[in-house]
Residue, then its C-alpha position, 0 to 999 in steps of 0.5 A: x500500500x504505497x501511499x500508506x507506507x509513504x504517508x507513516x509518521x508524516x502527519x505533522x507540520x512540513x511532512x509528505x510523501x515519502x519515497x525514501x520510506x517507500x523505497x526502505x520497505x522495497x528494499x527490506x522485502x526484497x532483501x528477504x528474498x520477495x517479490x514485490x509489487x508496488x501500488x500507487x494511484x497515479x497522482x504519485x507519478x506525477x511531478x506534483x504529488x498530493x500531501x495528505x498530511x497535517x501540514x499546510x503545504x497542500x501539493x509538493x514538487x517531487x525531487x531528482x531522488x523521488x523521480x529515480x526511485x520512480x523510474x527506477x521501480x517502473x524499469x524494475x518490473x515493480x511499479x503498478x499505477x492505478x488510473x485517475x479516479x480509481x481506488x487503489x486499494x482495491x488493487x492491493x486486498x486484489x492483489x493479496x488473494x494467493x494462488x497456488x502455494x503463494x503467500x501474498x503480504x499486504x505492506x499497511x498500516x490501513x485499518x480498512x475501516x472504509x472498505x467493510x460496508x463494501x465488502x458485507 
């Protein structure tokens, strides 16, 4: 849940989406040898990226280093971009249903609270 993971500990004054916090848990589940596939809506792509946290800076231009862990994850196979308007956590519970012997992991700290009406 890129956006969840990005968005940890930054709810404060001059906090935002973090790449670098991303690409820590990209690289930590790598290291134990997973397989990793990486959800954002595609507002995260962009060159200005929403900030949902406490601080009132309501946009913030992505830096050189955001745009190369970006570009980076999309040449690496690892990044999924959810089209404008869509939900992307619908993406990652799809994502988390295993086949065979698979053990799929979510990355979240997302309750869900919001999604159990959808689901009953």
């Amino acid at each position: 849940d890129g956006p969840n993971v990005g968005y940890a500990n930054q709810n404060f004054e001059g906090g935002r989406f973090s790449f670098a916090q991303v690409a820590e848990v990209v690289s930590m589940l790598q290291r134990a040898g997973k397989r990793v596939l990486l959800i954002l809506p595609a507002k995260y792509a962009r060159d200005v990226v929403p900030n949902h946290t406490s601080s009132s800076q309501p946009d913030d231009r992505i830096t050189a280093a955001d745009r190369a862990l970006l570009d980076g994850w999309r040449s690496e196979g690892l990044l999924y971009t959810t089209g404008p308007g869509m939900y992307d956590d619908w993406y990652w519970m799809l994502a988390t249903v295993g086949r065979g012997d698979s053990q799929p992991v979510a990355v979240t700290n997302d309750a869900m609270r919001d999604h159990w009406a959808d689901l009953h």
